[in-house]
Residue, then its C-alpha position, 0 to 999 in steps of 0.5 A: x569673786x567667783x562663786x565658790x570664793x564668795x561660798x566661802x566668805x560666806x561660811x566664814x561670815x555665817x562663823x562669825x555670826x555665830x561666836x557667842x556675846x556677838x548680835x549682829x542682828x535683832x533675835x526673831x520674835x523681838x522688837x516692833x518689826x516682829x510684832x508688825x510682821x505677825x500682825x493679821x488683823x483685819x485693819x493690817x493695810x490701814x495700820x502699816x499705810x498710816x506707820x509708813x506715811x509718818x515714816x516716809x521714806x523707804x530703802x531698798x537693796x536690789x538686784x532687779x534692773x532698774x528699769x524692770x523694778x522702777x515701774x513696781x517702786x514708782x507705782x508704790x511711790x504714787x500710791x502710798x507717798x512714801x519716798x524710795x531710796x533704791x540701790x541695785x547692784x548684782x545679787x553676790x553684791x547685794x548678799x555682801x553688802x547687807x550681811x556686813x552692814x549687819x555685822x558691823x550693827x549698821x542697819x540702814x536697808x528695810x528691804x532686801x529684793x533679790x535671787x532666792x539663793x541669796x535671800x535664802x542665806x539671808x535667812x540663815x544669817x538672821x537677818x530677816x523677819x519672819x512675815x504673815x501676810x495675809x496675801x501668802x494665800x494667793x502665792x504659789x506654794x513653790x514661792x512660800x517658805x516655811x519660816x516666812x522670812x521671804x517670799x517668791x515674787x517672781x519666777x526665774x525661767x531658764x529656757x532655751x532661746x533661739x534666732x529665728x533668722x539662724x535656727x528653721x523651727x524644723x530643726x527646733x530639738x524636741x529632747x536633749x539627745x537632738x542637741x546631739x545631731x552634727x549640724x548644731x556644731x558651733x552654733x550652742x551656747x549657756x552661761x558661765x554660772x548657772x549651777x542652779x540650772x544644773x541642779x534642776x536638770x539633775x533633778x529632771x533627767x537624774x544627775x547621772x544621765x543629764x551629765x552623760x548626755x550634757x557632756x556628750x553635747x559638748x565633746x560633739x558640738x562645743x559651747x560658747x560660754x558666755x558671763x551674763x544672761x542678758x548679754x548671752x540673750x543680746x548674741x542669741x538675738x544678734x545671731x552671734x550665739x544661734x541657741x542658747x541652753x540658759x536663758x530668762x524667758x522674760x528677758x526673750x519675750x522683752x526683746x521678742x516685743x521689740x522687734x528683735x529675731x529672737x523666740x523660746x522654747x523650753x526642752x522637757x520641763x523649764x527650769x525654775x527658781x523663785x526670786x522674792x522679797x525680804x524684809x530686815x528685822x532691823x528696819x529703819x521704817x518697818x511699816x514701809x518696808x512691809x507695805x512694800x512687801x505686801x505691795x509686791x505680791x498684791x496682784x497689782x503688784x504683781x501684773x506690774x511685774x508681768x507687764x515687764x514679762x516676769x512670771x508672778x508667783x501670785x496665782x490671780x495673775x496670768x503670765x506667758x509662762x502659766x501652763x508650761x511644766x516646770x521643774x523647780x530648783x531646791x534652793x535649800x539642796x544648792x546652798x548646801x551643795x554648792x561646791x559640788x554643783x559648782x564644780x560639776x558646771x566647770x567640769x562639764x561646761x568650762x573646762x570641755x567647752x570649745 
């Protein structure tokens, strides 16, 4: 299903959602979730350790690699005791499958961890719980949103990556229009659906100079276009892609460690967006599936998240990313102008490309 299909489904769940007499989802305010979630007393963590304990196990829909999530839900397990049932499948799946469970009045996930696009529909379909945490002062205010029904766990850095082997660092591009130059001919690459990136390149440059001069790289140099940013990471460290336009630094700096010939570079600002963390107001083990959220933007959640490259959003927590400028993605503006961003990708990379 491609993005402005699954767009569609969702403007079709979010109608049904809204039909009067139909409740797919507990009213905010309401219920022993609610009151948990807004709970600040100072013996907060001592009342959800002791509720999660008697409730013992934990759900979570994830689209994280396991191997990059294992590491933060093992370390929760070890300390908390609390068993953890963990479903990973891509962010589009994880959307989908929460607001028909929902729909269908099946709750059986307590935490939703994900992209923020896709948390933030959540959010518009009710079926997160609203939160105060008092660890929200620690996050970065570009990972808070203001009705508090997720939070920024991490930072999504698009970057541009290079193979150190095929690209001289003398030839590195110092603005976009170095893109431009005839010897980066059949050599460039991004990936097929980063709209969001778009949007912030946009939002950087202004819309109409970013698509002038994106346009003007294609038509001179082509664009390989390739389905997934770890594959895309894989042929830029392979040498089949030498540079990449959209990339996740922390997935470089994962293959960078390992020995692979594979650096990063960001043009101007990096581009960023928050990933986070929700909570389902219909929970089935809401003490759980707060401490869990707590728990993630803690800072030893957090350096654990860091450790596997990530950038935290928790302020205490130091990451490769830290002083580089970034500019953020509006993800409010992309869910309402999907369509249009969607098209303008195709427009400029899809159907251009060669």
């Amino acid at each position: 299903m491609n993005k402005r299909d699954f767009h569609r489904l969702l403007l079709a769940t979010a109608g049904v959602l809204a039909l009067p007499g139909r409740s797919f989802a507990q009213a905010p305010g309401k219920g022993v979730m609610a009151e948990l979630a807004q709970y600040t007393g100072p013996d907060r963590l001592q009342k959800l350790t002791e509720g999660a304990k008697k409730e013992g196990t934990l759900s979570i829909y994830t689209s994280a690699q396991s191997k990059d999530m294992g590491p933060l839900v093992k370390a929760y397990e070890k300390k908390y005791g609390i068993r953890t049932e963990m479903w990973r499948a891509g962010s589009e799946k994880v959307l989908q499958r929460a607001i028909t469970e929902a729909r269908a009045n099946r709750f059986t996930v307590d935490v939703i961890e994900t992209n923020g696009p896709e948390l933030e529909s959540l959010s518009r379909e009710k079926i997160l719980q609203a939160v105060k945490s008092p660890l929200y002062s620690d996050i970065m205010p570009q990972a808070l949103r203001t009705h508090n029904q997720w939070v920024g766990t991490r930072l999504n850095v698009f970057v541009q990556a290079y193979n150190t082997n095929e690209v001289k660092k003398e030839e590195l591009p110092k603005t976009w229009d170095d893109l431009l130059k005839p010897s980066w001919k059949g050599r460039l690459g991004i990936e097929a659906d980063d709209q969001d990136w778009l949007a912030g390149m946009a939002a950087e440059l202004g819309e109409a100079r970013a698509v002038k001069l994106l346009k003007e790289i294609v038509a001179t140099n082509g664009m390989s276009v390739r389905k997934g940013h770890t594959l895309l990471t894989q042929l830029v460290a392979s040498g089949e892609v030498p540079f990449a336009f959209t990339v996740y630094n922390y997935k470089v700096e994962q293959l960078r460690k390992k020995g692979a010939p594979i650096d990063w570079l960001a043009i101007g600002k990096a581009i960023a967006r928050p990933n986070g963390v929700g909570v389902a107001q219909r929970a089935p083990n809401p003490n759980a599936a707060l401490l869990f959220h707590d728990f993630e933007i803690s800072e030893e959640g957090q350096k654990i998240l860091a450790g596997r490259n990530f950038v935290p959003t928790n302020t205490k927590v130091e990451s490769v990313i830290t002083k580089q400028p970034l500019q953020f993605v509006d993800i409010a503006m992309m869910l309402d102008s999907r369509d249009k961003w969607t098209d303008l990708y195709q427009e400029i990379f899809i159907t251009k490309a060669r």
